[in-house]
N, C-alpha and C positions, 0 to 999 in steps of 0.2 A: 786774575780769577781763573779757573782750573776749566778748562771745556769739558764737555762732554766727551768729547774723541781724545781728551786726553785722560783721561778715567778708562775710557777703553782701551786703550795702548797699554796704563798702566795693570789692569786688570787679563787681559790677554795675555801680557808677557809676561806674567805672575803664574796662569795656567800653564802656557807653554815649558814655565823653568819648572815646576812641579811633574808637569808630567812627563817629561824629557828623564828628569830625577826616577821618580816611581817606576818607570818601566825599566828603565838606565838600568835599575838597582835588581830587580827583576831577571833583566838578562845578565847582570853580571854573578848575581849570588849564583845560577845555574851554571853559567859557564866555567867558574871556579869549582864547583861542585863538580864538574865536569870532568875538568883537568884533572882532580883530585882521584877521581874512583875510576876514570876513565870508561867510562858507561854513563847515560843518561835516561831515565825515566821516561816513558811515552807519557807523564802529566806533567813534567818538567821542560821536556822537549815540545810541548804545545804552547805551555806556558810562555815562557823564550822567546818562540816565534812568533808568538801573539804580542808581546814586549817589544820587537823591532818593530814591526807592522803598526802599533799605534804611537810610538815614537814619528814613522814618517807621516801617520793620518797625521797627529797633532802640532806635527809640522807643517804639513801640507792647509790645513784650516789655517792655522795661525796667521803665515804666509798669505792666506787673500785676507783675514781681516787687516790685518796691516793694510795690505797694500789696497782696501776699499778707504780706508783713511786718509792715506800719505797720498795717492797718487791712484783716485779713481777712473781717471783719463787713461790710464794703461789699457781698460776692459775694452776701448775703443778698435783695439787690435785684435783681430780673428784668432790669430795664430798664438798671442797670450792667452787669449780664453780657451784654445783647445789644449797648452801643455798644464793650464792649471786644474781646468778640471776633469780630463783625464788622469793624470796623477792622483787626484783627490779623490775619482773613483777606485781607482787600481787598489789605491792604500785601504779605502772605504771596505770594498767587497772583502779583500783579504782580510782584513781585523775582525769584521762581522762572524763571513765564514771560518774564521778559526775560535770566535767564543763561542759561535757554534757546536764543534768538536769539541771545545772542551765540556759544554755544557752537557752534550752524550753522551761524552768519556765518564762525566763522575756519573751518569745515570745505569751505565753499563754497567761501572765496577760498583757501585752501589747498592741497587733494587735488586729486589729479587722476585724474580720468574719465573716459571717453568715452561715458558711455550719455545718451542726448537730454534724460532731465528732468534731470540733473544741472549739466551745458551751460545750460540752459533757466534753472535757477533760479540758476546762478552768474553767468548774463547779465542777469535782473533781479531779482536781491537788495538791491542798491541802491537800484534806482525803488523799490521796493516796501516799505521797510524803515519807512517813517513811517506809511504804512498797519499796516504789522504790528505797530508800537508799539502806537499807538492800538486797535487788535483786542484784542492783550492787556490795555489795559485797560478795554478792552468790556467785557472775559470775566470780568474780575476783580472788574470794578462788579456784575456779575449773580451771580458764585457772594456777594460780599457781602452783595447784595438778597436772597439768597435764603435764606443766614444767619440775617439779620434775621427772616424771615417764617415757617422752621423752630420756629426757636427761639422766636417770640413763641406759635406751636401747638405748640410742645412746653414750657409752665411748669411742667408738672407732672413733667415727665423733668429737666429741666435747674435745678430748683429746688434751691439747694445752702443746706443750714443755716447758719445762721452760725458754728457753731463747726468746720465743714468745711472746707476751702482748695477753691477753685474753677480750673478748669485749662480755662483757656483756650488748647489746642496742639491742632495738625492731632492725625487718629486720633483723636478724641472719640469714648470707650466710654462706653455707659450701665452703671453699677453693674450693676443688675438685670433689664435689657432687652435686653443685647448689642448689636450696629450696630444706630444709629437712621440718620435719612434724612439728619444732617449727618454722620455719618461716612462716608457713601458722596461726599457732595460730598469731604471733606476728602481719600480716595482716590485722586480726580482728583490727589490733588499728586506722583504718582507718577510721572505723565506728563512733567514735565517733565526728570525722573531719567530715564525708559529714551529719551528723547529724545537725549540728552545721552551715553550709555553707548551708544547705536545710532552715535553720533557719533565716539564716541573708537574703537570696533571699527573704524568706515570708515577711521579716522586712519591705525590698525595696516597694515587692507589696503591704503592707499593707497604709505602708507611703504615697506613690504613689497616689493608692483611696482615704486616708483621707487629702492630697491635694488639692487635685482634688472637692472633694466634699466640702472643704472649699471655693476652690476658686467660686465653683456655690452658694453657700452661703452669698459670700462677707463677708467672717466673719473674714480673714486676717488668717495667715499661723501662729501666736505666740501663739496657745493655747497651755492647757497643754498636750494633746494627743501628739501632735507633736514635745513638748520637751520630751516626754515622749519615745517617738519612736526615738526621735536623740540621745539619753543619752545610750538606748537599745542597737540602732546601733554600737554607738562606744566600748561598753563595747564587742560586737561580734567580729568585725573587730580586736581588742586587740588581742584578742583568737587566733583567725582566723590568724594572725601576727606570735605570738609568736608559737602557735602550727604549725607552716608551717617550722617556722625556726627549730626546733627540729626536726623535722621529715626528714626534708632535713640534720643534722650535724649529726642525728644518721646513715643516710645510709651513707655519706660520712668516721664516723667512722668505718663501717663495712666493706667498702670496702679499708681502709686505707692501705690495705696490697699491693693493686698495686701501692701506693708512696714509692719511695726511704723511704724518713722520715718518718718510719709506727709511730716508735712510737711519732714525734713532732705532726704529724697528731691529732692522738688519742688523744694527752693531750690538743691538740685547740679543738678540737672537743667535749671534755667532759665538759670544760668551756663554750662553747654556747650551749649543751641540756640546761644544769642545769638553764639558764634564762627563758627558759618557766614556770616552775613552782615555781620561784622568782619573775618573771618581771609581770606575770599576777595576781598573788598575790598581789601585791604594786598595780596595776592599780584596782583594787576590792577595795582595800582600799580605794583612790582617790576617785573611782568612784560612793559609798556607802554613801549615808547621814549619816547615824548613824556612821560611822567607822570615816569618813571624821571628824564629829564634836565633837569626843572623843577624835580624835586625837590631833585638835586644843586645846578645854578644856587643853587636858597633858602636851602641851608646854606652852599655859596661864599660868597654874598654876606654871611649871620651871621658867617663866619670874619673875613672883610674888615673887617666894623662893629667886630666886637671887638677887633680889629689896633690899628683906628685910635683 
């Protein structure tokens, strides 16, 4: 008879081969692309690096649900628990903070404004974009450091029995101390969310006026500004989707400890984060002309081999 923790091995390691794949495919169509024209696009080049960045998140998740299965007595070690979830946040902020950027990237070159900073930063978002990279991962190396340095002063909070399950996800609550000083860093991850939701509100208003000003025009509502703006929209709302649903499975894992079933809890709970940064991955694909039509090309060509 099939356990339950063996459904969830089978189901984990089913997400991890997919989205290992989907972002794989991701950073490789760009880097070929790359090679090819020898230039790379500032939504290409975010792209990309947002494809590495949730290759190692989705690695780094996978990695403790495994290892909450096979060999929960591990969490018993300090020093495991600090390189695991350090790591997991380093990956966390940087993937966050880069769907961030992309999500202002398409609001920038998209909407249309007329008030000066808007002008201002839609005229150097470009220049400025590999700097912003690298920032973000300034940010992300430092709330990691800091992880690290929390956690190694807090042993005596974050000390987990061994026959405990240890829960390494953003919202980190102490049992019996309520917020410590790493759950106010982990906090910060909300920022990238009302960044993102400030983003798709601007979409509505911007949509709205270029409406609006079509329909005083009689010029009909199919132009390309407006498919422009509805392609935008939906690639947010995605986001906006999938990032709600993680944020909502990781506090339910944290607090898994007031259900009877802490640990069936936890291993449902660690199979819906890891679709955020799988599920919004694949819809980038989808959503991407260049990716979309590489991808078509790759199975063209599969049909072809098998023909012959």
């Amino acid at each position: 008879m099939v356990s339950t923790e063996d459904v969830f091995l089978i189901m984990i390691t089913g997400e991890l081969i997919v989205g290992i794949l989907g972002n794989g495919y991701i950073g490789l169509v760009n880097f070929i692309d790359w090679m090819k024209k020898r230039r790379i696009s500032s939504l290409d080049y975010i792209l990309t690096t947002l494809a590495i960045s949730r290759i190692f998140l989705i690695g780094s998740t996978a990695l403790n649900g495994i290892l909450l299965v096979l060999n929960p007595d591990i969490y018993a070690n300090l020093k495991v628990q600090i390189v695991l979830f350090s790591s997991w946040t380093l990956f966390n902020y940087f993937s966050m903070c880069l769907a961030m950027c992309l999500n202002v990237f398409y609001f920038l070159k998209v909407a249309s404004f007329s008030y000066p900073l808007f002008l201002w930063l839609k005229w150097r978002i470009d220049r400025m974009i590999h700097r912003i990279v690298l920032g973000c991962f300034a940010i992300s190396l430092l709330v990691g450091f800091t992880v690290v340095i929390v956690l190694s002063y807090n042993d005596r909070t974050y000390d987990v029995p061994s026959q405990k399950l240890s829960n390494p996800e953003m919202f980190n609550v102490s049992k019996s101390q309520g917020f410590e000083p790493i759950t106010l860093f982990n906090l910060l991850a909300m920022i990238p969310f009302t960044v993102s939701l400030i983003s798709f509100f601007c979409f509505i208003i911007s949509l709205w006026r270029h409406i609006k000003q079509m329909k005083c025009n009689a010029t009909g509502y199919r132009d390309p500004s407006t498919g422009a703006h509805v392609r935008a929209m939906k690639m947010l709302t995605l986001f906006l989707f999938f990032f709600f649903i993680y944020c909502v499975f990781s506090l339910f894992i944290t607090f898994s400890y007031l259900i009877q079933e802490q640990k069936l809890a936890m291993l449902f709970g660690e199979i819906i984060t890891i679709l955020y940064p799988m599920g919004h991955s694949l819809m980038l694909i989808v959503g991407n002309n260049n990716l979309r039509q590489a991808l078509i090309r790759m199975l063209m060509c599969r049909k072809i081999v098998r023909v012959m």
